[in-house]
N, C-alpha and C positions, 0 to 999 in steps of 0.2 A: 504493500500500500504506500510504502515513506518512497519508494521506486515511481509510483506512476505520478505520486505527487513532484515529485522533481520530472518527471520525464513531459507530462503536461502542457506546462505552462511554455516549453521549449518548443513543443509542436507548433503551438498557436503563435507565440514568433516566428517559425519558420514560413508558417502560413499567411500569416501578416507580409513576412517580408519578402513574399515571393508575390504578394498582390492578390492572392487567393479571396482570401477572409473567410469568415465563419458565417454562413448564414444564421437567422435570425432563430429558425428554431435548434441548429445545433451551441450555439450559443447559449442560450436560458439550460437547456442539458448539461451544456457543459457548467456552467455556474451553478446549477442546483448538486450536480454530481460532485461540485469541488467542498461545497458547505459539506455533503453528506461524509464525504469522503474524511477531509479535516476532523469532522463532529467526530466522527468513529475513530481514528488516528489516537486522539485526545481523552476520549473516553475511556480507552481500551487504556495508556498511560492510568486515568485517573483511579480507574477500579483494583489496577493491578495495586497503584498505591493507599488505596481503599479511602480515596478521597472522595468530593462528592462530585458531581456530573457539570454541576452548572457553572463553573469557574472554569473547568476544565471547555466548554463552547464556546465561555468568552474568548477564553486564551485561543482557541481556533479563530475565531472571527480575526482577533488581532494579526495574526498570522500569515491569513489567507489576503487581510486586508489591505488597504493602496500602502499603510507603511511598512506592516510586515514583508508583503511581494518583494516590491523594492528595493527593501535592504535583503531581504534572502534569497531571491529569483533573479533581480536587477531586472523585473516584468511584470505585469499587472494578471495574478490568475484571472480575476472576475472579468469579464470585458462590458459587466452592464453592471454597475451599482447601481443606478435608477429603480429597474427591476427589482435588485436582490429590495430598497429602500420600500420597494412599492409591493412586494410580499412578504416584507417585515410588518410593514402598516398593516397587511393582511391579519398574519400571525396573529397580531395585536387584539384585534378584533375578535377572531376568532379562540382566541384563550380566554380573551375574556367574556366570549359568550358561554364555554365551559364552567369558568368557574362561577356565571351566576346559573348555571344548574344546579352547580355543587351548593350553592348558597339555599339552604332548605329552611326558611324562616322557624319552623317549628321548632327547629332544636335550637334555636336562638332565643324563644319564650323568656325562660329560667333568668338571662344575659342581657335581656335586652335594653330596661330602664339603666342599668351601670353601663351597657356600651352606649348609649347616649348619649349619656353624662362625661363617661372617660373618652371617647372620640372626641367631642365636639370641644372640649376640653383642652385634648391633647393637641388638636389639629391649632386651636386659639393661641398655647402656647408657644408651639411649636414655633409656628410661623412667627409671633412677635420677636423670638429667639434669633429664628433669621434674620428678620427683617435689620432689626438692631446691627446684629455682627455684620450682619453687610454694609450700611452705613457707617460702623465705626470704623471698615476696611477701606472709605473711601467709594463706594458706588453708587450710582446714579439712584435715584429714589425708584426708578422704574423696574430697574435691574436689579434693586432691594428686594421691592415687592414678590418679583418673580422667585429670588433666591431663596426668598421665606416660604412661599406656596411652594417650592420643589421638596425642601427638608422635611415639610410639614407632612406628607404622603407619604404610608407603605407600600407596596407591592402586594397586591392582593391575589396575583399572577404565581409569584413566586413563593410566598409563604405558604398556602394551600397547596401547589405541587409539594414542597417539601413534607408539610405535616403529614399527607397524603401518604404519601410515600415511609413515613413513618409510623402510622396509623396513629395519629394524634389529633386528625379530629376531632374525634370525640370525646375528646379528653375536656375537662375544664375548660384548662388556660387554652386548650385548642377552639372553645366556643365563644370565650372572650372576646380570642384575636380574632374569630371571623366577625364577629358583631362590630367589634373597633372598623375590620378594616369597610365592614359593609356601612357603616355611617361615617366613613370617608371618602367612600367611594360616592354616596350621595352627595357629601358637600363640594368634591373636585368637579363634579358633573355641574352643579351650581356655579360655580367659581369657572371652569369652562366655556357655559354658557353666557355668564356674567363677560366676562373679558373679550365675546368672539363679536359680544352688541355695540362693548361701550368703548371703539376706538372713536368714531364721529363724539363722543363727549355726551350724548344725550339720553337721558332716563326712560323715557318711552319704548326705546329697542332691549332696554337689559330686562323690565318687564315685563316685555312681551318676549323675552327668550326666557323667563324664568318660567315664565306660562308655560310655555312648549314643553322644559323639561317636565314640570310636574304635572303635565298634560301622559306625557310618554311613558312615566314612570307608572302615574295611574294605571294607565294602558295597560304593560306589561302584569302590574298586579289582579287589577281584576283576572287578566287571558287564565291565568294562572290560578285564579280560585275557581274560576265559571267554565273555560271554553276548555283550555289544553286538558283537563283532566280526562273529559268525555271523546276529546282526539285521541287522545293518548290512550288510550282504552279500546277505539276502536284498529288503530293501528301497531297494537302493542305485538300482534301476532305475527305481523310480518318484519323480518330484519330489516327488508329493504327500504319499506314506509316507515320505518321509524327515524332510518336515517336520512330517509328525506326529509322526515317533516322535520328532523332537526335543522339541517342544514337551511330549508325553506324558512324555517321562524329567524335565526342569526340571519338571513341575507334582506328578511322582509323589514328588522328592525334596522340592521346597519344601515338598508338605502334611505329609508326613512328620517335617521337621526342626520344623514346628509343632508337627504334635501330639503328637511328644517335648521342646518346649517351648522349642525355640529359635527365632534368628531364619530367616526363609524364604529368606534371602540365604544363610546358610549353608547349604540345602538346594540351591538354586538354583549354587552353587559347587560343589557336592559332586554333582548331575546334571550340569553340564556333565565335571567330571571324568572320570566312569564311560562317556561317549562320545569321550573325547580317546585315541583308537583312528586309528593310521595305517593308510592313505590316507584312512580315512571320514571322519575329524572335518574334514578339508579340503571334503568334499563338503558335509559338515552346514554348516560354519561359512559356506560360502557361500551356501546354502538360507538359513540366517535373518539375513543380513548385512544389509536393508532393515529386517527387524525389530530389532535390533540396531540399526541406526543411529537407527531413530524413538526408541525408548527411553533411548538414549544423550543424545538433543536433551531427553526431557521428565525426563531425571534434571537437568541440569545447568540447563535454564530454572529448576525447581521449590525447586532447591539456591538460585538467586539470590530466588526468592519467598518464600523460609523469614525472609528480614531486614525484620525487623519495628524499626520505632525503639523505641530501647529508654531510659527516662530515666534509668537510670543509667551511659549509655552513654561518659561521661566517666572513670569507674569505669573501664571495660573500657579504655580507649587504652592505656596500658603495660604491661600484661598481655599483651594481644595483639601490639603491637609488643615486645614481647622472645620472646613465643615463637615468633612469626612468624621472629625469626632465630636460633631454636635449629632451625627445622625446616627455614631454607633454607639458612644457614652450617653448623650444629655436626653437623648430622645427614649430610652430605653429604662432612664432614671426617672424622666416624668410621668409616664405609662406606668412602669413600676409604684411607683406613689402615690399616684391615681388609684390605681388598683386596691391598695391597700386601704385609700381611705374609703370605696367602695363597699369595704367588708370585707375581700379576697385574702387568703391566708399568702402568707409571704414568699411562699416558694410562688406558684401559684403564677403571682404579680408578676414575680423577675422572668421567668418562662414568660407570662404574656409580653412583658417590656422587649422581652432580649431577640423573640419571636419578629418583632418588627423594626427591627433596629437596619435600615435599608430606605431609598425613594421608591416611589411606585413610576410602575409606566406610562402612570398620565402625569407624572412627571416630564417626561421626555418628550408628552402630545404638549404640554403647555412650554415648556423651552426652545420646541418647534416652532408654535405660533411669534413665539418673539425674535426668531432670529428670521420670517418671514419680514415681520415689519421692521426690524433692526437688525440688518444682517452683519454688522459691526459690534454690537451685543458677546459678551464673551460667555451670557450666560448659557447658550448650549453645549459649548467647548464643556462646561464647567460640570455642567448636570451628566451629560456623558462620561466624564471620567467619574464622579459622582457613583453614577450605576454601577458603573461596573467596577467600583470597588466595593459598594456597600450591597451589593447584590451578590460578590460574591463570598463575603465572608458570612453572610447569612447563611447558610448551611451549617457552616462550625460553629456560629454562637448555636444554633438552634441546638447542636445535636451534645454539644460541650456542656447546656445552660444548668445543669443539675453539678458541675465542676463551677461555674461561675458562681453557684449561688451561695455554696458550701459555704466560701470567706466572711460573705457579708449576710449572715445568716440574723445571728446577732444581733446588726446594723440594723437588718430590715426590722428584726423583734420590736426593738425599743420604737420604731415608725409606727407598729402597729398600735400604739395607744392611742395615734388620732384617728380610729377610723370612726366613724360614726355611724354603723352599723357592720352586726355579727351574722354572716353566711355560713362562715366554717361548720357549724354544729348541726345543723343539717344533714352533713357527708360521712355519720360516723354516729357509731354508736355501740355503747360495751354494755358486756354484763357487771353486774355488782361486783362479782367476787373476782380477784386477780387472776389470769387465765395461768396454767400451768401442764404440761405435759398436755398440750392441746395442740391441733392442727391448725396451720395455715397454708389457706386458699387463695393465689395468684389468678386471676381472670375470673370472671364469675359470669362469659357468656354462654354458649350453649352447654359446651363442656363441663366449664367450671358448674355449670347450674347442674347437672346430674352429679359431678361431685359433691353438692350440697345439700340435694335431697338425698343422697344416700347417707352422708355423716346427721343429719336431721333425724334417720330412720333408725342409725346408732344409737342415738342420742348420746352421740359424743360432742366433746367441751373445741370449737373452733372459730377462725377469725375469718372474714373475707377481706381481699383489697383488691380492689378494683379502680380504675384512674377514666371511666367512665360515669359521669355524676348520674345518670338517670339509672342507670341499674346499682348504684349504691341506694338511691333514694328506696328503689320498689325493696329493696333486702329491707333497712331502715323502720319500712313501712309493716314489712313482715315480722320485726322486732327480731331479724336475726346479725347479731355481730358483724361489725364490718366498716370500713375504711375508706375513703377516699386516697388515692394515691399510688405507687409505683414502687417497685424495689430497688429504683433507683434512689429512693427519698429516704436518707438514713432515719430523721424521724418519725415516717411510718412502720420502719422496722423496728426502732424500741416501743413504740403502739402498741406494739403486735405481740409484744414479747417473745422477738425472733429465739434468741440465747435458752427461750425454756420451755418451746415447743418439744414436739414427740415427733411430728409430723409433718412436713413442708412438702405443698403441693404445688406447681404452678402448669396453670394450661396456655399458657403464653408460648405462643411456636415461633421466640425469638432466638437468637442464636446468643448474641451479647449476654441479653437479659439472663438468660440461660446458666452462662457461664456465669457471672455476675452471683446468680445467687446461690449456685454451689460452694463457691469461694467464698462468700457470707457466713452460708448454712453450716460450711465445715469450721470457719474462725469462731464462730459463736456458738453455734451448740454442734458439736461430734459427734454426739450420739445419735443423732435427730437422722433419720427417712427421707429421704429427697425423689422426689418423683417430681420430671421434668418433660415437656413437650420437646418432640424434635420433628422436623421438616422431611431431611433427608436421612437415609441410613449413616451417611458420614456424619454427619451431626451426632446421632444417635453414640454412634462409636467413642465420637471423644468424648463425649459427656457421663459416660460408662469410666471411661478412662480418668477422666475427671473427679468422678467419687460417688455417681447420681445412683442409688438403688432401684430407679425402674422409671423406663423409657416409655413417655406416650406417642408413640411413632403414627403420627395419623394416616397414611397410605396404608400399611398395613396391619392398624387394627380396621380400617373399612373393608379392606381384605379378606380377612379372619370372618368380620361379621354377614358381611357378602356368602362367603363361604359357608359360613353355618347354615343360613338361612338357603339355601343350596341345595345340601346334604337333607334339611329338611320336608323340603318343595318333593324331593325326589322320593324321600323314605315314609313320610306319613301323609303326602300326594295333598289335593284342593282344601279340605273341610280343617284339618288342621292349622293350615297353612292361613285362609280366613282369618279364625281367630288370634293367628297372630298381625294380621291387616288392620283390624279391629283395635286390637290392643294401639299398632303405631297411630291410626288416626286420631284417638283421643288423644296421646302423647301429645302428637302435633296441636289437634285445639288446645292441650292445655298451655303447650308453649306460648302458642301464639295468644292466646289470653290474657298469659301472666306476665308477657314479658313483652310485645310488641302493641298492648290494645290500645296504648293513646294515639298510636301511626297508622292501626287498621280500618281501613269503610268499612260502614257495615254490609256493603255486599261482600266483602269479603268473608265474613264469621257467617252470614248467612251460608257460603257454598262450605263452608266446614262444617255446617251443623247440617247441611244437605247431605253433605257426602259421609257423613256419622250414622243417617239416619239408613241411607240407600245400602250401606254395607250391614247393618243391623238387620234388616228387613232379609237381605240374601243369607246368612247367616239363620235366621229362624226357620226360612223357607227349605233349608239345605237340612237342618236339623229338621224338620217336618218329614221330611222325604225318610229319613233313617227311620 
C-alpha cells in the first residue's frame, strides 16, 4: 500500500507532463481512492499502536494534503480539492443527520432541565471567555466574537462516535453530554441563522431567520412524534425502503434548510432528528452505519487536507496554543462545575467536562462564513488548526478521564458542597447490615439480569453495579442492592465491598475491563471467585491465565444451548419441544415488561400477549389430541 502510495502520485505527473491528463471521472476515483487508501495506511499504524482512529485521518489528511504532497511527493496527490471540500460539506451533513437519529429525546427525560441549564450556561460562558482573551490578544471585535462562538461548541459528530464506540451512551455522564451537546447544537443553529441575516445590519431579516429555524425544528419534531413512526413501521420490512427513506428524509431536510438559506448541516441534523423515533431509529441507524462510517473517514481525512502553510503562521502559535487550552483545560473545568452544582456526583461531572473538551463542526461552518466575507480574517486558519488538535486529543481524554479524575478527586469533593440539589441517591441503594462474603454483579442487562434472578432465588447476600442509570433505577425500585457506576471507579469498589466479597461476577464482554478486574479481585480479596465475560476464545484463554475461575464465553454457551435444545427437538420430537416454546415466550414478555416497558407501544405487548395466547391455545389442542 506505502508502494502504490508513492508510485501514484508519479503516474499522474507523468501524465500531466506528457499533456495526457486525467479525465474528470478518473480523477474524483482517483482522489476518493487516495483519502481511502491514506485513511487505511494510518489506521492500520494507529490500531497496531492501539491508538485511536481519529487523529490517526487527520494525520492522513495532513499528508495527502497540498503541504504534506509537497514536501513529501514534491506533487499534488488530490488534483480537485474543491470536490474533496464539496464532499467534506457533504460528510458534514450527513453525520450529522446520523447523529440526530442517534439523539433519542426519551432517554434524555431524566437530563434534560440540568442540560439546559449546564448548556446554555456553558455555551454563555464559554464564549465570554473567548470573546475577552481575544480582545486582550489584540483582535478585531468581529474576529473576537467569532473566536468566542468557535471555543464555545463541542463536537456532537465526534463525541457520540467515540462514546458509541465505547458503549457509553448510556451511561450517565454519556446522557448528560448528549443533552449538553443537543442544547448547543440548538443554540449554534440560532447563532447561525442569526449571523447569515444580520450582515445588511437590520432586525427584521435575523427575525424572520429565527422564525425559519424554529419553524424547521418544529417541523422535524412533530415528523417524529406523528408521521415517521407510522412510515417507519410501514417500511420497517424492507432493507431497501428503509434506507431510502433514510437517505430521502437527510436530502429533503438538507435542501430545504438551503433554500431557507442556511447551512445543509443544519438540515441534515434536523432530518436525522425527525426519525430519532424508538425502536426504528435503531433499525435506520444500523441500515446507514457503512454509510456513516465512509463519510465519517472522508470528513476527518478532508479536515487534515484543509492545512495549507500559511506565512504568517508564526503569527498564529500563541493564539492557538492559548486557546487550544481554554478548550481542553477551562472548558472542561466549567462543564465540570456546572455539573456539580446541578446535583451530578463528581466523577460523573469531570467524564461529562473532559467528554467535550474539543470545537464542534459548526465551528468550522461559522469560520467559513467569515472568511467568505473577510477572506483576510485569520480566524479560519485559527479554528482549523483548533480542530484538529482538540479533536484529536479527544479520544485520550475520553478514554484516560477515570486516570484524570483520580488526582482531583478530592478537589472536586470539597466543590460538591455548592451544589444545590442531590441526584446521587437515587443510583444506589444498600441493605442495613454491612455486606460480607457476598456477590458482586458487573452489568445487570440481559445476562447480568438472569444472574440476578437466580442469586434472588438463592437468596443469597449480593450487590449490582451497573453505569446504566435507568436499569439501576428499575433494580432500586425493586429494593434490590445496587450501584451506579463502573469498575473503573475505585469508589464504587469500596461501595461494594470488593476486599470481602465471596463472589465477583461481571457480564461485561470487555477485554480491558476484564483484565482490570481480575487484577483488582486478586489485590483485594484472593480468595474470592471470578467469573468473567469473554468475546473471543483468545480472550477467554488469557483471562484463564490471568487467574479468572470461569469463562462466560458467549458464542459458545449459544452453542451449547442451541445444541441442547437440538438433541431435544430430535429425542422427545413437537409436544415436548412446545412446552419449552411456551416457557421462552413468557421469558421474553416478562423481559420485555420488566425491563424495556417505558420504550415499548402498546402494539407491541399486545402481539406478545397474542403470540402467548396462540401458543397456549396449540398447546391445549395438542394435549386434547393425546
Amino acid at each position: 500500500m506505502i508502494a502504490l502510495l508513492v508510485i501514484l502520485p508519479l503516474i499522474t505527473a507523468q501524465a500531466e507532463s506528457r499533456g495526457v491528463g486525467i479525465e474528470t471521472e478518473i480523477a474524483v476515483l482517483s482522489d476518493l481512492g487516495m483519502i481511502i487508501l491514506a485513511a487505511t495506511i494510518l489506521a492500520f499504524v494507529a490500531a497496531g499502536l492501539k491508538q485511536p482512529l481519529i487523529p490517526a485521518y487527520i494525520i492522513a489528511g495532513v499528508l495527502i494534503g497540498p503541504m504534506g504532497s509537497d514536501i513529501i511527493f514534491g506533487t499534488a496527490l488530490v488534483s480537485d480539492p474543491v470536490f474533496i471540500r464539496a464532499l467534506s460539506e457533504l460528510g458534514i451533513t450527513f453525520l450529522l443527520f446520523t447523529v440526530g437519529i442517534e439523539l433519542d429525546l426519551s432517554r434524555l427525560k431524566d437530563v434534560g432541565r440540568a442540560a439546559i441549564l449546564i448548556g446554555t450556561s456553558q455555551v454563555a460562558l464559554t464564549f465570554a471567555m473567548g470573546f475577552l482573551v481575544a480582545l486582550a490578544m489584540g483582535f478585531m471585535e468581529t474576529d473576537a466574537v467569532y473566536l468566542g462562538l468557535v471555543v464555545a461548541f463541542s463536537s456532537t459528530l465526534v463525541v457520540i462516535k467515540i462514546l458509541s464506540d465505547r458503549d457509553e451512551l448510556e451511561t450517565l455522564h454519556g446522557r448528560i453530554v448528549l443533552g449538553i451537546l443537543l442544547m448547543q447544537d440548538i443554540i449554534v443553529v440560532i447563532v447561525l441563522s442569526v449571523l447569515a441575516s444580520s450582515n445588511n445590519g437590520a432586525i427584521e431579516p435575523v427575525f424572520d431567520s429565527i422564525l425559519k429555524v424554529v419553524g424547521l425544528f418544529s417541523f422535524a419534531i412533530v415528523l417524529s412524534r406523528y408521521v415517521a413512526p407510522r412510515i417507519l413501521k410501514v417500511v420497517s420490512k424492507s432493507v431497501e425502503l428503509v434506507f431510502l427513506t433514510a437517505l430521502s428524509f437527510a436530502f429533503l431536510f438538507a435542501i430545504s434548510s438551503h433554500v431557507l438559506g442556511f447551512s445543509t448541516a443544519i438540515g441534515g441534523f434536523l432530518g436525522g432528528l425527525s426519525l430519532a423515533v424508538f425502536p426504528y431509529n435503531l433499525e435506520v441507524a444500523n441500515r446507514i452505519k457503512p454509510l456513516r462510517d465512509f463519510f465519517a473517514i472522508v470528513f476527518f481525512v478532508s479536515l487534515g487536507m484543509q492545512f495549507y502553510p500559511l506565512s504568517d503562521v508564526g503569527n498564529l502559535i500563541l493564539p492557538v496554543i492559548v486557546f487550544s487550552a481554554l478548550v481542553l483545560l477551562l472548558k472542561p473545568l466549567v462543564i465540570t462545575f456546572l455539573c456539580i452544582l446541578a446535583g451530578y456526583e463528581r466523577r460523573t461531572s469531570l467524564l461529562s467536562g473532559v467528554g467535550l473538551a474539543q470545537i464542534s463542526e459548526f465551528s468550522l461552518i461559522l469560520a467559513m462564513g467569515l472568511a467568505v466575507t473577510n477572506p483576510t480574517s485569520v480566524v479560519f486558519p485559527m479554528t482549523l488548526l483548533l480542530a484538529l488538535i482538540t479533536m484529536s486529543f479527544t479520544p485520550y481524554l475520553i478514554r484516560y478521564g477515570n486516570s484524570i479524575y483520580i488526582p482531583f478527586s478530592g478537589t472536586l469533593a470539597r466543590l460538591e458542597k455548592f451544589s444545590f440539589m442531590k441526584l446521587k441517591t437515587e443510583l444506589e441503594h444498600f441493605p442495613n447490615k454491612y455486606p460480607k462474603d457476598h456477590v458482586v454483579v458487573f452489568g445487570a442487562h440481559i445476562m447480568g439480569m438472569e444472574v440476578i434472578e437466580t442469586l434472588l432465588k438463592l437468596k443469597k447476600d449480593f450487590i449490582v453495579v451497573d453505569h446504566n442509570p435507568e436499569i439501576i433505577k428499575k433494580l432500586v425500585k425493586r429494593k434490590i442492592p445496587s450501584v451506579y457506576g463502573d469498575l473503573e471507579d475505585a469508589e464504587v469498589l469500596q461501595k461494594v465491598c470488593l476486599k470481602d466479597a465471596k463472589l465477583v461476577i461481571s457480564t461485561v464482554p470487555d477485554e480491558d475491563d476484564s483484565m482490570l478486574l481480575i487484577k483488582r479481585v486478586k489485590s483485594e480479596s484472593p480468595d474470592a471467585m471470578i467469573f468473567v465475560t469473554a468475546k473471543t476464545i483468545e480472550h477467554a484463554i488469557k483471562f484463564y491465565r490471568e487467574g479468572a475461575d470461569f469463562i462466560i464465553h458467549l458464542k459458545l454457551l449459544g452453542g451449547r444451548e442451541a445444541s441442547e435444545r437440538v438433541e431435544l427437538a430430535l429425542k422427545e420430537g413437537p409436544e415436548s419441544f412446545l412446552k419449552k416454546k411456551l416457557k421462552e415466550i413468557e421469558l421474553l414478555e416478562r423481559k420485555k415488561r420488566t425491563e424495556l416497558v417505558d420504550r415499548l407501544d402498546d402494539t407491541l405487548i399486545k402481539e406478545i400477549d397474542e403470540l402467548k395466547a396462540q401458543e397456549k391455545l396449540k398447546t391445549s389442542e395438542l394435549l386434547g389430541e393425546e
